[in-house]
C-alpha positions in Angstrom: 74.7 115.1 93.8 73.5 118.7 94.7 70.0 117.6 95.1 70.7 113.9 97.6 74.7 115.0 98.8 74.8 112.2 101.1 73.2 109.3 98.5 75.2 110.2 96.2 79.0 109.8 95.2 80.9 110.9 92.1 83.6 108.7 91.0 86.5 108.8 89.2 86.6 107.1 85.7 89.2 107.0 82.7 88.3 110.3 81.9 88.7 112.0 84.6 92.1 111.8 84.1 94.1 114.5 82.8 96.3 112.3 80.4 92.9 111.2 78.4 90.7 114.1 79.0 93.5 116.4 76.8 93.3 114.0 74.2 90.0 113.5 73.7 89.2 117.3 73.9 88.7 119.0 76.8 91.2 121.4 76.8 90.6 122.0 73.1 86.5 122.5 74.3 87.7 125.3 76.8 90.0 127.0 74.8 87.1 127.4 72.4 84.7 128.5 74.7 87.4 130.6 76.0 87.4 132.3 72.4 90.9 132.1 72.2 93.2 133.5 69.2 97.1 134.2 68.8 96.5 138.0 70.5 94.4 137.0 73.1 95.9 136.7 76.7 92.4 134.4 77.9 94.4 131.0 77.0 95.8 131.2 80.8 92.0 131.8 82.1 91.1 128.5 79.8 94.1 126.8 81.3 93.7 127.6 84.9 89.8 126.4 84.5 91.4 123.1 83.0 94.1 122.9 85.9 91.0 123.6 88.2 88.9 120.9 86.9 91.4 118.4 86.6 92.6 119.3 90.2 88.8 118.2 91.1 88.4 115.5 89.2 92.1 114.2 90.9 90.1 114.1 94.1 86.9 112.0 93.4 87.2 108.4 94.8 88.0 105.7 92.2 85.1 103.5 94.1 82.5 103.4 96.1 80.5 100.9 98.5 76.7 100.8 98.8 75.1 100.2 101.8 78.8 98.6 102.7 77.3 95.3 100.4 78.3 96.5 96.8 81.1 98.0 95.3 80.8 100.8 92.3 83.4 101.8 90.2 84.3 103.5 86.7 86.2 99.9 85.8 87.1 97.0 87.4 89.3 95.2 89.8 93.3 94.9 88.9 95.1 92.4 90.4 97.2 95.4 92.4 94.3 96.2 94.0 93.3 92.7 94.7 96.6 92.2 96.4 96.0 95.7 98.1 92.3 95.5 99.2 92.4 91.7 100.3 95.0 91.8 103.3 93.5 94.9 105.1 92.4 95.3 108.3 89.5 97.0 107.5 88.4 95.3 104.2 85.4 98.0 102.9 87.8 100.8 103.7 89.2 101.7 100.5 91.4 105.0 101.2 93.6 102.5 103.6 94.8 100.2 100.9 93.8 102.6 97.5 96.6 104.9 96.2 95.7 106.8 93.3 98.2 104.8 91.1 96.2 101.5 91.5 92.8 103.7 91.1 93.8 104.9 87.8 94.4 101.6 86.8 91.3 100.4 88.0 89.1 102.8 85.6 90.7 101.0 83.0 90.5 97.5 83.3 87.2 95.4 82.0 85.7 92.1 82.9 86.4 89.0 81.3 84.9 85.2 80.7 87.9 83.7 81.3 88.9 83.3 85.1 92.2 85.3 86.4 94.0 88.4 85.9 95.4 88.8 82.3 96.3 92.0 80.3 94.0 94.0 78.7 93.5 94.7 75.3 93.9 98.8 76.0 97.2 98.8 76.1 99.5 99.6 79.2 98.3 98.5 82.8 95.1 97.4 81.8 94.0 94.4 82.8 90.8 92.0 82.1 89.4 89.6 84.9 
């Protein structure tokens, strides 16, 4: 990204999100590099790094076109943003029909053999397609 700026774009995936990146770690990782311990007042310099970063991460797109031909993204397609996307006006223009609930959503749903939308097997909105 800092080398082509305009070539590339980050996206938001599962991860990204604050929900899943405490429990996987992250917070613990900055607390310890953070050196925290019961006396030490740094656990608000770890946190506002974490509130920082997760205030950044909250603002990369959920997807991406290429060359306004291909679509990127951390997951796949929901069937909320189907129904979102399909009916637009502009149809490549994502922020017009995107909101970041349907987004987060999107990072976690996966592809499927079997035609349709159905639930996914990770639990709550996911969805397979």
């Amino acid at each position: 990204k800092a080398l082509c700026p305009k070539q590339v774009t980050l996206l938001q995936g599962n991860h990204e999100q604050s929900d899943v990146n405490r429990v996987y770690g992250f917070a613990t990782q900055l607390a310890q590099q953070f050196e925290l311990n019961a006396v030490s007042n740094r656990y608000d310099e770890a946190q506002m790094v974490y509130d920082v970063v997760n205030d950044f991460f909250r603002k990369l797109p959920f997807v991406a076109t290429v060359e306004q031909a291909y679509l990127a993204m951390h997951g796949g397609l929901t069937s909320d943003f189907d129904n979102a996307c399909y009916n637009t006006e502009s149809p490549r223009d994502f922020t017009a029909c995107l909101d970041y609930d349907i987004g987060k959503r999107t990072a976690w749903s996966d592809p499927s053999s079997m035609n349709g939308f159905r639930p996914g097997n990770r639990g709550g909105d996911s969805q397979t397609y």
